[in-house]
N, CA, C and O atoms as CSV, one atom per row, in Angstrom:
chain,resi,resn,atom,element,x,y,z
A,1,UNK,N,N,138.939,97.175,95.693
A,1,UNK,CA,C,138.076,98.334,95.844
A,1,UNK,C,C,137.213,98.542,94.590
A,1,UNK,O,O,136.021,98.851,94.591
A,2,UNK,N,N,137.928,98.344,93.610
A,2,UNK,CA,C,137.026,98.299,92.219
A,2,UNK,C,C,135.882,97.496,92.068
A,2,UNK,O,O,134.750,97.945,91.886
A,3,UNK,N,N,136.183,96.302,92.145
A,3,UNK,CA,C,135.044,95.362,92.888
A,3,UNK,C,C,133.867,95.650,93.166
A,3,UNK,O,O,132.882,95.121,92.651
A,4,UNK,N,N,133.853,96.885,94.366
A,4,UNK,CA,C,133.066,96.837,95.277
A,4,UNK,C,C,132.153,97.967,94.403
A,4,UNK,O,O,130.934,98.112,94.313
A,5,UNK,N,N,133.357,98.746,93.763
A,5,UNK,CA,C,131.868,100.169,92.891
A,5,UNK,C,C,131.686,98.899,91.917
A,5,UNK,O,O,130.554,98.616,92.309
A,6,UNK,N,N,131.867,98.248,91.263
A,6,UNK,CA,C,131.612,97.394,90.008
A,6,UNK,C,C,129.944,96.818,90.834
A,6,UNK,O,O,128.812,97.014,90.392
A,7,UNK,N,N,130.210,96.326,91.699
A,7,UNK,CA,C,128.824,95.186,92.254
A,7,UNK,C,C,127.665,96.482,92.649
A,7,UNK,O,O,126.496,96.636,92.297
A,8,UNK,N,N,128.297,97.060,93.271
A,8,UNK,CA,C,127.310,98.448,94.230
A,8,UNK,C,C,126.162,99.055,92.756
A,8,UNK,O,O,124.944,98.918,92.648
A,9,UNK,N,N,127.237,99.781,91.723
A,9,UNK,CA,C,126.732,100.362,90.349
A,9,UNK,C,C,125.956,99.162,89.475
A,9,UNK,O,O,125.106,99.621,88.712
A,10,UNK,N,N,126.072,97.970,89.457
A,10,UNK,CA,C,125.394,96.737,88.879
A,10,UNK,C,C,123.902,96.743,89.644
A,10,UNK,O,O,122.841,96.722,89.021
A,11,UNK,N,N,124.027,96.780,91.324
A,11,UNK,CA,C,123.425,96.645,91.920
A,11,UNK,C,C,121.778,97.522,91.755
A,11,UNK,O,O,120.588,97.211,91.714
A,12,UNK,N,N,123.060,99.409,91.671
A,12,UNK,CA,C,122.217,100.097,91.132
A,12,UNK,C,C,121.311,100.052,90.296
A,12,UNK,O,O,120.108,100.156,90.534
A,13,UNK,N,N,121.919,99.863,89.064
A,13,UNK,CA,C,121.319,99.903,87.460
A,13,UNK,C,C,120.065,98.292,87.632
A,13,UNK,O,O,119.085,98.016,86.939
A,14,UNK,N,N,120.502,97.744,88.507
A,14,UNK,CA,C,118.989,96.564,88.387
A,14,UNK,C,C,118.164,96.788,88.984
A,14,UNK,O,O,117.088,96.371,88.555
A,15,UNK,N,N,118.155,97.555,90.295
A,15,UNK,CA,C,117.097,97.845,90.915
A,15,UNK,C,C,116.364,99.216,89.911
A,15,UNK,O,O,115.163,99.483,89.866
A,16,UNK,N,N,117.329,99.838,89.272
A,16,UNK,CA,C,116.494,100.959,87.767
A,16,UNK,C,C,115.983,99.655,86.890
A,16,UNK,O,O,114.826,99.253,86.764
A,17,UNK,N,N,116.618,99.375,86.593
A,17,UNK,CA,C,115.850,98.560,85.567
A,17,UNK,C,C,114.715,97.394,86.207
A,17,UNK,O,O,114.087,96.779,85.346
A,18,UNK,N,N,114.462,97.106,87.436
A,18,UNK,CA,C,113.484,96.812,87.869
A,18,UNK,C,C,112.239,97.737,87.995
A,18,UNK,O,O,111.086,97.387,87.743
A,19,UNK,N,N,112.754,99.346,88.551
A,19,UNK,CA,C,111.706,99.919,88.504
A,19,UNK,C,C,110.928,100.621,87.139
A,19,UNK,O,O,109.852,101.215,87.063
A,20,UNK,N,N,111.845,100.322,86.212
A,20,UNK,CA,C,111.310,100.692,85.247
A,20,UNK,C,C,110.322,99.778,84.260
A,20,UNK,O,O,109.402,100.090,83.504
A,21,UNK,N,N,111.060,98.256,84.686
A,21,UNK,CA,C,109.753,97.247,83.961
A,21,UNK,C,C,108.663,97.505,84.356
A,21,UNK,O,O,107.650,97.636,83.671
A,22,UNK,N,N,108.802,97.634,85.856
A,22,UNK,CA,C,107.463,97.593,87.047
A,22,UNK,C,C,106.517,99.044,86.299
A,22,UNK,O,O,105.353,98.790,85.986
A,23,UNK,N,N,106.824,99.909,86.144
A,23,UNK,CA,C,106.396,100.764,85.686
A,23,UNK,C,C,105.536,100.569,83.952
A,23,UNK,O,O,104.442,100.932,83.520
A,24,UNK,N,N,106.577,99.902,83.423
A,24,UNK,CA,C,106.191,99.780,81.890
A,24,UNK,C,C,104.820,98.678,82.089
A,24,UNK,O,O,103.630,98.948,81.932
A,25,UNK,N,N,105.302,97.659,82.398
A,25,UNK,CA,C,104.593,96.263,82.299
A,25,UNK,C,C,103.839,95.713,83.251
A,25,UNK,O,O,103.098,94.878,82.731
A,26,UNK,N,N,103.634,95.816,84.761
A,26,UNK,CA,C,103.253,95.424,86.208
A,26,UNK,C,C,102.497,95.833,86.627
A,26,UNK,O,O,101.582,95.183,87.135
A,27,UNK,N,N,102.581,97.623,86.580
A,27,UNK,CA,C,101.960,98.265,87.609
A,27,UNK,C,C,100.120,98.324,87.181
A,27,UNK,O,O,99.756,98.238,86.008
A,28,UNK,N,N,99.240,98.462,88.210
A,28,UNK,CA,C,97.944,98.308,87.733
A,28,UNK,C,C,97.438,99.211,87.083
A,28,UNK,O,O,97.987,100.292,87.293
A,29,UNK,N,N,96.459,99.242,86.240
A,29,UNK,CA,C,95.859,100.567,85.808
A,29,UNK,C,C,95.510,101.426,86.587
A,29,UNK,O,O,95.279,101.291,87.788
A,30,UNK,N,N,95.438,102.546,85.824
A,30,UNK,CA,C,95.524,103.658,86.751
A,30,UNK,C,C,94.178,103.476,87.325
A,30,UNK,O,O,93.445,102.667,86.756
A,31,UNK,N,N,93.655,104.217,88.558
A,31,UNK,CA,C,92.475,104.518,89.461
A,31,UNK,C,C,92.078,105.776,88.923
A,31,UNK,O,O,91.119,106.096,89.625
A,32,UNK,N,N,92.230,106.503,88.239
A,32,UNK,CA,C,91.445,107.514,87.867
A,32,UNK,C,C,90.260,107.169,87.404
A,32,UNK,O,O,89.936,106.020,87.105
A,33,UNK,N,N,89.397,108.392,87.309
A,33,UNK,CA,C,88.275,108.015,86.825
A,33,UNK,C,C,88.198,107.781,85.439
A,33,UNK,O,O,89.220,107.997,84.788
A,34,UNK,N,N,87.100,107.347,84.806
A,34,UNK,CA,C,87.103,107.326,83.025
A,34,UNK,C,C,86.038,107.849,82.958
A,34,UNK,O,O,85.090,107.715,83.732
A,35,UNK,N,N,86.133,108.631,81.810
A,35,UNK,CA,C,84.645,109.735,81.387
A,35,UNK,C,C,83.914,108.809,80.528
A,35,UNK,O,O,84.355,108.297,79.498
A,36,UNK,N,N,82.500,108.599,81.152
A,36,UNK,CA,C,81.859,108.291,80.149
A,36,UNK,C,C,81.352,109.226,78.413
A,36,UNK,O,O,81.116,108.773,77.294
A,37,UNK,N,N,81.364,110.494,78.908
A,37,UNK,CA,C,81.354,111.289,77.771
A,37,UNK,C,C,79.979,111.365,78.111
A,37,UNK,O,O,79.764,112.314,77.357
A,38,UNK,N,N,78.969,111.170,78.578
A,38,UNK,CA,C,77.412,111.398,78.477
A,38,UNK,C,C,77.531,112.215,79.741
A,38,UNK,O,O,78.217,112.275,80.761
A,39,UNK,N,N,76.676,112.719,79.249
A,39,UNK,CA,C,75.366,113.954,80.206
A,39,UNK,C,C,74.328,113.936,80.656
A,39,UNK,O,O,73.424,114.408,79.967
A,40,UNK,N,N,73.993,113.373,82.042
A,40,UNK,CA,C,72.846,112.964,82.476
A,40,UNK,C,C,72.187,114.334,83.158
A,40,UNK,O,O,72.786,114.959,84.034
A,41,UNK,N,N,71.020,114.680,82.703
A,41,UNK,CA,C,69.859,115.812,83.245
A,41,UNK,C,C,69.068,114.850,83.707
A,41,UNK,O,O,68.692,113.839,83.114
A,42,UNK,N,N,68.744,115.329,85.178
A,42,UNK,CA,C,67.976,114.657,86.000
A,42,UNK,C,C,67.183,116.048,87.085
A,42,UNK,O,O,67.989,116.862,87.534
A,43,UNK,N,N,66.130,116.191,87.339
A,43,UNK,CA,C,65.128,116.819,88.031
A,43,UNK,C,C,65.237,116.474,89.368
A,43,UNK,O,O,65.258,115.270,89.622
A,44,UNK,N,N,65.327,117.457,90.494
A,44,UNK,CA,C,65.243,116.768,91.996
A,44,UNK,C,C,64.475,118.081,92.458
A,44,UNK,O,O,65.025,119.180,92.530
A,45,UNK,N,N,63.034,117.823,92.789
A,45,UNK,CA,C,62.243,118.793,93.913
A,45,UNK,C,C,62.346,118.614,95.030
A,45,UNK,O,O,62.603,117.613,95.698
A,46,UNK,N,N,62.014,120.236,95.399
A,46,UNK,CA,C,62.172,120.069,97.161
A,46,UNK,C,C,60.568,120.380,96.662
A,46,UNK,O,O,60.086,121.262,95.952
A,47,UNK,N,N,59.953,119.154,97.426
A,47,UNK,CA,C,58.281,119.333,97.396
A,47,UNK,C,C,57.958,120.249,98.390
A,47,UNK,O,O,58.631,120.441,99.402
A,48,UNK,N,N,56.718,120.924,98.036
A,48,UNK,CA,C,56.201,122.552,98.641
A,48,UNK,C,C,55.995,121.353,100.028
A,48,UNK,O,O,55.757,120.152,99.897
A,49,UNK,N,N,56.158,122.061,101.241
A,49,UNK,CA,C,55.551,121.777,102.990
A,49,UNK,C,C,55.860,120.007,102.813
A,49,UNK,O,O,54.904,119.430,103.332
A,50,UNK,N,N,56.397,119.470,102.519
A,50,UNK,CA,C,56.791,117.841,102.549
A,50,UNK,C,C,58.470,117.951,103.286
A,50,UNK,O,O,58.651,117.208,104.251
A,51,UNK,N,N,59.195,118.498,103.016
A,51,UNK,CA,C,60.303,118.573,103.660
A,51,UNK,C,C,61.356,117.250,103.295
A,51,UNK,O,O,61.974,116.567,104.111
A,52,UNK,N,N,61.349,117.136,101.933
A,52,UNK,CA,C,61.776,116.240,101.323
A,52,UNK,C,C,62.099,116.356,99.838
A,52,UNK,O,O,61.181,116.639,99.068
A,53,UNK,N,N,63.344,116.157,99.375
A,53,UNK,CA,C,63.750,115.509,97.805
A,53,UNK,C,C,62.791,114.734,97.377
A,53,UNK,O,O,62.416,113.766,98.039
A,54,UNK,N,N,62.190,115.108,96.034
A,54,UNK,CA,C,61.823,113.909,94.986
A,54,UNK,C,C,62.576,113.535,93.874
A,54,UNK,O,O,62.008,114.178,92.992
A,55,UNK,N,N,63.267,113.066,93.458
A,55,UNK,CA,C,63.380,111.736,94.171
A,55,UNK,C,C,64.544,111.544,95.139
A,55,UNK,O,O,65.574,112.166,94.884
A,56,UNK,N,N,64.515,110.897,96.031
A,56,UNK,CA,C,65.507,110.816,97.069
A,56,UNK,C,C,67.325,109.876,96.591
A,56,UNK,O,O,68.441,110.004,97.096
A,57,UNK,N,N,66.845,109.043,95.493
A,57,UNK,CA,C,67.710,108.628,94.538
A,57,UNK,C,C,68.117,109.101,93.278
A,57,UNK,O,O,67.042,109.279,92.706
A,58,UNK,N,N,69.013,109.415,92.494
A,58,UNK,CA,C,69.768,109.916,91.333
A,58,UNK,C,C,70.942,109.049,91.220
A,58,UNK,O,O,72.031,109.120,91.789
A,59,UNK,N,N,70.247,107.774,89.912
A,59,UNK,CA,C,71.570,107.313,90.010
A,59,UNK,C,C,72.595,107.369,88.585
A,59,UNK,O,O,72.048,107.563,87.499
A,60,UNK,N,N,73.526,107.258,88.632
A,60,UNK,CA,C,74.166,107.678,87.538
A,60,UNK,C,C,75.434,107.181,87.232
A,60,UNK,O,O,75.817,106.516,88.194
A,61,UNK,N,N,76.291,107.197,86.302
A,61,UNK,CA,C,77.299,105.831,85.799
A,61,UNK,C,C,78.745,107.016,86.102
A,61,UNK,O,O,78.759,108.246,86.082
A,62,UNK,N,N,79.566,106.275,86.300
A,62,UNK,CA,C,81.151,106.637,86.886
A,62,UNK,C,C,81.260,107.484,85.600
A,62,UNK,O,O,80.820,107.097,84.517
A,63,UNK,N,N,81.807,108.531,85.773
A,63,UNK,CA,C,82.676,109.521,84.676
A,63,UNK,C,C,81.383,110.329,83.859
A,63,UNK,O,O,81.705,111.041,82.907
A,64,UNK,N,N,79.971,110.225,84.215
A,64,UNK,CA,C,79.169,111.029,83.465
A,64,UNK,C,C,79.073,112.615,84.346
A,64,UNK,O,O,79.118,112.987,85.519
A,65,UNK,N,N,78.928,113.191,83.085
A,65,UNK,CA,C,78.901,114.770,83.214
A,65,UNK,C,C,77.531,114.997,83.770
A,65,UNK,O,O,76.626,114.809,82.957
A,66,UNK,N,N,77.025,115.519,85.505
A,66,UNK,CA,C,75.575,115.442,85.939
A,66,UNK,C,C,74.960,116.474,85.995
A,66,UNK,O,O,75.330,117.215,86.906
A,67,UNK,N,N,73.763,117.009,85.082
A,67,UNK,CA,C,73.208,118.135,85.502
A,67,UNK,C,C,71.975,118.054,86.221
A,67,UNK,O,O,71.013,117.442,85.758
A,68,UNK,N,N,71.943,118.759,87.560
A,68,UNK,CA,C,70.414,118.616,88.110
A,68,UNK,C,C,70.047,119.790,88.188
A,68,UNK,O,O,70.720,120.723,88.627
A,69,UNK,N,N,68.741,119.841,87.687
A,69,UNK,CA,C,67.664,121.067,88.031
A,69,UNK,C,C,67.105,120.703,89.017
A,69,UNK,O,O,66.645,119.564,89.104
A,70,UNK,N,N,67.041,121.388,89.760
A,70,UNK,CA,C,66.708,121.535,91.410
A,70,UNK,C,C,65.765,122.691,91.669
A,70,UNK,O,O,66.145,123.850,91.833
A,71,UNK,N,N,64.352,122.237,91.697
A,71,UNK,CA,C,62.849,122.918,91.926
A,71,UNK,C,C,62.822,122.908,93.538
A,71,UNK,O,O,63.250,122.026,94.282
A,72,UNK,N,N,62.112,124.307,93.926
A,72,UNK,CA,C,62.121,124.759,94.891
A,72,UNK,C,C,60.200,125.110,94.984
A,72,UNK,O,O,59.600,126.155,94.728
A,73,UNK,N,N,59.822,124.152,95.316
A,73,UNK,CA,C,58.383,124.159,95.191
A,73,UNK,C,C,57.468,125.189,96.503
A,73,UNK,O,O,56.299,125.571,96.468
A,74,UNK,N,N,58.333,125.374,97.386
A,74,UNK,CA,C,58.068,125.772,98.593
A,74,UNK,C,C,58.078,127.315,98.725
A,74,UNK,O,O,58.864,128.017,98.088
A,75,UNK,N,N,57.312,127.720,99.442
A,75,UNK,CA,C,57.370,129.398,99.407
A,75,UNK,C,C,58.303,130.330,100.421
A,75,UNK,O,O,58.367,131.503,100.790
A,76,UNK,N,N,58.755,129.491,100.563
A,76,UNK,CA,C,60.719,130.168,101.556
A,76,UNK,C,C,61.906,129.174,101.096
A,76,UNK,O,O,61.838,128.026,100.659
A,77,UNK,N,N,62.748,129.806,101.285
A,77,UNK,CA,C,64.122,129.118,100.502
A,77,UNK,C,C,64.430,127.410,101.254
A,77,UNK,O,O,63.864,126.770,102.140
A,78,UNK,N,N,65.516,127.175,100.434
A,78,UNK,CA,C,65.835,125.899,100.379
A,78,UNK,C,C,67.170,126.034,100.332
A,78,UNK,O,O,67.605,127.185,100.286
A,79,UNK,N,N,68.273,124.720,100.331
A,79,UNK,CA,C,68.878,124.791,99.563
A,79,UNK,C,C,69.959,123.724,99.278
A,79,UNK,O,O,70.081,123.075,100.317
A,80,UNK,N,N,70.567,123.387,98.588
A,80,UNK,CA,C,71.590,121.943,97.892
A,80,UNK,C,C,72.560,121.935,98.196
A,80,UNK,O,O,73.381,122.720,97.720
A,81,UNK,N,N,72.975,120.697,99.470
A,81,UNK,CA,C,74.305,120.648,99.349
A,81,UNK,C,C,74.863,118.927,98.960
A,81,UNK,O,O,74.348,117.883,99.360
A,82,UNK,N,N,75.983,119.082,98.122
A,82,UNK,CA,C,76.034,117.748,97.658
A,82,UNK,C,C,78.127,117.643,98.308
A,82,UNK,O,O,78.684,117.134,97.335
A,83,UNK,N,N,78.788,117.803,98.973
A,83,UNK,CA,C,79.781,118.253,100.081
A,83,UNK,C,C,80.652,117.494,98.937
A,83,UNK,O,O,81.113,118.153,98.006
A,84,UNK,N,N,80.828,116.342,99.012
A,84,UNK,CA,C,81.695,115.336,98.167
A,84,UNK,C,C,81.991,115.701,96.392
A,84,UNK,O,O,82.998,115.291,95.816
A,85,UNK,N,N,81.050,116.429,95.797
A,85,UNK,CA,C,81.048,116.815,94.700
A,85,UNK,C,C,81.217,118.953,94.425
A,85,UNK,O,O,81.261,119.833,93.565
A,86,UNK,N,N,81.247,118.677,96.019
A,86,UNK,CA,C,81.691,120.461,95.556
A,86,UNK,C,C,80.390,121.026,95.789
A,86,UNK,O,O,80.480,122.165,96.248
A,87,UNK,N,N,79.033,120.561,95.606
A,87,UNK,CA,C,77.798,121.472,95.487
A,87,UNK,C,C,77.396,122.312,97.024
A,87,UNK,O,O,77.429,121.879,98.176
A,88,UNK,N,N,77.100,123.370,96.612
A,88,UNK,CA,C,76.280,124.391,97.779
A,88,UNK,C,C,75.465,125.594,97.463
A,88,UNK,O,O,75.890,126.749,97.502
A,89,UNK,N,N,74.251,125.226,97.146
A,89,UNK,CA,C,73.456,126.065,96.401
A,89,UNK,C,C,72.121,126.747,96.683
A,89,UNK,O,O,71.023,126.239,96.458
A,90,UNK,N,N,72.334,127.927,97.190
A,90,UNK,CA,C,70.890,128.640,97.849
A,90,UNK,C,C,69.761,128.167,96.682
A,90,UNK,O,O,70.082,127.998,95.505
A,91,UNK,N,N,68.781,128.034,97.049
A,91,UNK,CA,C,67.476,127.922,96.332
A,91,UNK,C,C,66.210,128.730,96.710
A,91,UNK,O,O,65.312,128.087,97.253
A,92,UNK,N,N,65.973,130.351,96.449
A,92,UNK,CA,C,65.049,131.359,96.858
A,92,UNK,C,C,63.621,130.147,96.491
A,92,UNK,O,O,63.599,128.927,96.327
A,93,UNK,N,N,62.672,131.102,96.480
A,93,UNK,CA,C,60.997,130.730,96.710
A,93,UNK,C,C,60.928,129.831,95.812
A,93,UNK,O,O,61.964,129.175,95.709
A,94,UNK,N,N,59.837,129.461,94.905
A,94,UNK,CA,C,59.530,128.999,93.956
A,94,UNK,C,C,60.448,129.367,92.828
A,94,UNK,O,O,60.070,130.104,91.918
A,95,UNK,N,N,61.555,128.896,92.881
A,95,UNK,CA,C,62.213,129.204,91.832
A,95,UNK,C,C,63.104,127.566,91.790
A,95,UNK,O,O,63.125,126.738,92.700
A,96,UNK,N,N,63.947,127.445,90.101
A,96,UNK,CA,C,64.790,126.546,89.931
A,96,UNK,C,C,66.429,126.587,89.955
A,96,UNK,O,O,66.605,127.707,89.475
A,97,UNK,N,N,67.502,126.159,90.169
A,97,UNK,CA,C,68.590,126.351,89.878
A,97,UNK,C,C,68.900,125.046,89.288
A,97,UNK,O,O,68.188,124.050,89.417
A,98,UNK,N,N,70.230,125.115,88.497
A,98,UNK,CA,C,71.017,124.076,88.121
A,98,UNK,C,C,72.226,124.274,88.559
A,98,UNK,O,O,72.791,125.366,88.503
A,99,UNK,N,N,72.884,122.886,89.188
A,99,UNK,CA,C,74.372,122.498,89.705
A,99,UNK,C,C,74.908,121.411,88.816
A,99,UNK,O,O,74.143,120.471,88.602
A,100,UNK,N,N,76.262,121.384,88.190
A,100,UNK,CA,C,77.036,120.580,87.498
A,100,UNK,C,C,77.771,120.024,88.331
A,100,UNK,O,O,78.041,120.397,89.473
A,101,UNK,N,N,78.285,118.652,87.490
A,101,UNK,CA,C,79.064,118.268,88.197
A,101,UNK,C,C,79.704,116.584,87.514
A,101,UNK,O,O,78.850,115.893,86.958
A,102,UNK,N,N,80.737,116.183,87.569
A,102,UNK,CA,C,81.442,115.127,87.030
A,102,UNK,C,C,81.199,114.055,88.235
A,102,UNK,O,O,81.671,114.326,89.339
A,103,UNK,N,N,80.418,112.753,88.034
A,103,UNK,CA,C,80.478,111.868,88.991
A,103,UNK,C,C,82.185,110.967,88.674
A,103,UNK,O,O,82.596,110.187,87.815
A,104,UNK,N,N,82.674,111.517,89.709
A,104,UNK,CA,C,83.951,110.833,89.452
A,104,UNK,C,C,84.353,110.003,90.070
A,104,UNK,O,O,85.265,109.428,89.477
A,105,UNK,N,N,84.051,109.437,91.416
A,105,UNK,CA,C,84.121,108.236,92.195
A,105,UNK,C,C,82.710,107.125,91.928
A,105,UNK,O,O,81.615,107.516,91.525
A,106,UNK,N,N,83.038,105.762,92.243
A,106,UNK,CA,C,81.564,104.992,92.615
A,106,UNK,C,C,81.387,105.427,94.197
A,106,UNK,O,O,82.284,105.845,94.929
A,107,UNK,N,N,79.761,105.187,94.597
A,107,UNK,CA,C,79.733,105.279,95.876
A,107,UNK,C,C,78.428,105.722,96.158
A,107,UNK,O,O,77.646,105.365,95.277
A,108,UNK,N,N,78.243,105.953,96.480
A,108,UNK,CA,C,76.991,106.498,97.454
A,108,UNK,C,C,77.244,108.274,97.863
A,108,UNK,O,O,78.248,108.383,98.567
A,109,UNK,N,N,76.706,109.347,97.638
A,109,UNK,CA,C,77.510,110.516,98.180
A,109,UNK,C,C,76.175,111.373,98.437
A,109,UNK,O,O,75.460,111.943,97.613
A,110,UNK,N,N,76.072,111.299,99.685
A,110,UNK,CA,C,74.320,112.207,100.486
A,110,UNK,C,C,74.408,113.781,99.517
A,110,UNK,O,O,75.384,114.321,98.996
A,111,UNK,N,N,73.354,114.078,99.546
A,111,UNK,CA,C,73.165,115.284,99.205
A,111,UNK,C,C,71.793,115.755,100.716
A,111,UNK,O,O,71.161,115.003,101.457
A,112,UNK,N,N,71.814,117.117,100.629
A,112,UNK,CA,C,70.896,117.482,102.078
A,112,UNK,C,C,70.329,118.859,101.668
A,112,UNK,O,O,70.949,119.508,100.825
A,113,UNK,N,N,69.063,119.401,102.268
A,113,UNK,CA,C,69.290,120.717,102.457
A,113,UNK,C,C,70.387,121.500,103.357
A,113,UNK,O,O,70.854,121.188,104.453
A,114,UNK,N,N,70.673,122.762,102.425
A,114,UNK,CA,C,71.731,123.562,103.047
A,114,UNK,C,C,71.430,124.326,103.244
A,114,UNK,O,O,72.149,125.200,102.761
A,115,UNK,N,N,70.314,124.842,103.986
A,115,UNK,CA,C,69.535,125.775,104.513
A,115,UNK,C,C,68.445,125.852,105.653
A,115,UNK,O,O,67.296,125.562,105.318
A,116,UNK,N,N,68.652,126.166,106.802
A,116,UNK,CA,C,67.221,125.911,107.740
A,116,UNK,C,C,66.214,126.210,107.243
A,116,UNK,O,O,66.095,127.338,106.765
A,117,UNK,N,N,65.139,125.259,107.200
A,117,UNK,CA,C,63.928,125.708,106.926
A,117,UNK,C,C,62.892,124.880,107.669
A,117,UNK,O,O,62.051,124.319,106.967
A,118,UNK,N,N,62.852,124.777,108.528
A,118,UNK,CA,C,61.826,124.266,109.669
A,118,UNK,C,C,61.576,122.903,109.928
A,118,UNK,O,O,62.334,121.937,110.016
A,119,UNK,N,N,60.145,123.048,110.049
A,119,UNK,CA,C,59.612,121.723,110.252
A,119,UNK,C,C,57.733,121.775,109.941
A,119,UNK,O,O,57.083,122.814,110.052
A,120,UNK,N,N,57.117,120.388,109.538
A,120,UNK,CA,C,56.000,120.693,110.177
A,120,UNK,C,C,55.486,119.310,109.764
A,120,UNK,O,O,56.323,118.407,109.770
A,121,UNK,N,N,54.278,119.026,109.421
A,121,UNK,CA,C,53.472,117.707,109.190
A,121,UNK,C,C,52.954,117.513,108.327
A,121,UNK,O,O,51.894,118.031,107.975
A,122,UNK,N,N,53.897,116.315,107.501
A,122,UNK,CA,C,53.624,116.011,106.296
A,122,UNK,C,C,52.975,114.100,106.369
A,122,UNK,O,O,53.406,113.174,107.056
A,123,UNK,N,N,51.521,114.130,105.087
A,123,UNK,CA,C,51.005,113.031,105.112
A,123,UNK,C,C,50.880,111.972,106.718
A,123,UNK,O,O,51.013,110.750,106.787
A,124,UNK,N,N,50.605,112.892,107.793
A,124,UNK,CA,C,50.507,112.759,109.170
A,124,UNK,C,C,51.652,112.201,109.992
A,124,UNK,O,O,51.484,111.404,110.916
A,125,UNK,N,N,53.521,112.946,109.363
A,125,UNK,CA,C,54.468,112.242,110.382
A,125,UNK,C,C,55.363,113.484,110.076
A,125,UNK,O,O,55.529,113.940,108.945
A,126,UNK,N,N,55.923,113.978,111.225
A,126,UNK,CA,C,55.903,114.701,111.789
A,126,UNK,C,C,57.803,115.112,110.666
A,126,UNK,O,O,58.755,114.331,110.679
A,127,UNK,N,N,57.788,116.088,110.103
A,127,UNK,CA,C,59.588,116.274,109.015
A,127,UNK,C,C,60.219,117.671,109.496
A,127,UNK,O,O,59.635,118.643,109.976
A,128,UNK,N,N,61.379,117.510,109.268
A,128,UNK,CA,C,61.719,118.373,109.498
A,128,UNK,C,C,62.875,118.946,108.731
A,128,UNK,O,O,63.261,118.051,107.979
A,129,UNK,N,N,63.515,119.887,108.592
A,129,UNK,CA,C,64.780,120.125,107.876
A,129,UNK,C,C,65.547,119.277,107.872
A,129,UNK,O,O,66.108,119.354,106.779
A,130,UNK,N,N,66.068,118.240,108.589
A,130,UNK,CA,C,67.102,117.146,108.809
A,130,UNK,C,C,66.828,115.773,108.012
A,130,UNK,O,O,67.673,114.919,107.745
A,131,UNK,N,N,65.313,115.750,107.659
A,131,UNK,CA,C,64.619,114.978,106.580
A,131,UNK,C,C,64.813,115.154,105.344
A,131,UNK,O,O,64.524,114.258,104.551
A,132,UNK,N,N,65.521,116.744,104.790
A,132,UNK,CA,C,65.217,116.652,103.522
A,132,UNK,C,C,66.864,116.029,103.085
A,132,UNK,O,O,67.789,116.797,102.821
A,133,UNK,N,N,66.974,114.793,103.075
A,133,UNK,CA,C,68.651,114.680,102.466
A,133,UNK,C,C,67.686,113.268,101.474
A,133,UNK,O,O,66.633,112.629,101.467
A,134,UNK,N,N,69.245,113.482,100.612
A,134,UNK,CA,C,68.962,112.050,99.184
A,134,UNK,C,C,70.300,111.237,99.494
A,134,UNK,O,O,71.016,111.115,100.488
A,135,UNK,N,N,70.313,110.679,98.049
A,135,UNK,CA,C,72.110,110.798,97.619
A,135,UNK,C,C,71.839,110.486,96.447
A,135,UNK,O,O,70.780,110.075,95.973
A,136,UNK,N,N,73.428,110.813,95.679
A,136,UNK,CA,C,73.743,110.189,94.608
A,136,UNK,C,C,74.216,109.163,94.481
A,136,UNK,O,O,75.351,109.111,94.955
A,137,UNK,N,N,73.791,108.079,93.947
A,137,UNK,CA,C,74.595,106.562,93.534
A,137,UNK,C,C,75.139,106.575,92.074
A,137,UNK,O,O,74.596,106.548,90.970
A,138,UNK,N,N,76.558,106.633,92.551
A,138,UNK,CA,C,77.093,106.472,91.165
A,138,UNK,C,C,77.569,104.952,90.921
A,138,UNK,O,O,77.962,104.341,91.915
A,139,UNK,N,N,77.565,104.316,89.718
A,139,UNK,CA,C,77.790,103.058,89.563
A,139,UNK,C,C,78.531,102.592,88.453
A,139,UNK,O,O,78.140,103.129,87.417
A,140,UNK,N,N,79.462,101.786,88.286
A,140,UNK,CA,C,80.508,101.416,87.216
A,140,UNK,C,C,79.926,101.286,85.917
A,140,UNK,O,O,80.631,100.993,84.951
């Protein structure tokens, strides 16, 4: 019977001491993100009657701290939603706001208006609220 706790408790203590190499020495680096420590300010208009982001791209490096000023060129509201990063931001008349934010995944992540604001005819093709989306590309 002794035996049997002797092999069972051996048994124990190697599968600990397996999980503990695995832990020390094996396991992959972590997946978190890494901060780059920089601060990227970047500008995105909603152009007046175009029904569209300028620029429709913002791209920016894994772990940077992102600030966008977000111009509202148009004479009725607007407004920013970036869903994946947390953003949702009314934007009144001609006015600016700023949204922060840590790019912490790589990827691609849409940003859109978050606000109805119509439609009409821009440079002769036909936009509408569902037109005004971008994204952010974040990249290693």
């Amino acid at each position: 019977m002794s035996n049997k706790y002797f092999w069972l408790a051996a048994g124990i203590a190697l599968l600990i001491g397996a999980g503990v190499a695995y832990r020390a020495f094996l396991r992959p680096p972590s997946r978190a993100p890494v901060s780059s420590g920089k601060t990227v300010r970047q500008t995105v208009v909603a152009r007046e009657n175009a029904w569209l982001f300028d620029p429709e791209v913002v791209e920016v490096y894994q772990g940077d701290r992102v600030i966008l000023d977000v111009v509202n060129e148009d004479a009725y509201d607007h407004g920013i939603g970036i869903d994946f990063f947390g953003v949702s931001q009314r934007m009144p008349p001609k006015s600016t706001i700023t949204v922060e934010f840590t790019a912490t995944q790589l990827g691609d992540f849409p940003f859109y208006c978050s606000v109805p604001c119509g439609d009409g005819i821009y440079k002769g093709k036909k936009r509408t609220h569902f037109d005004m989306t971008g994204h952010i590309k974040v990249v290693p």
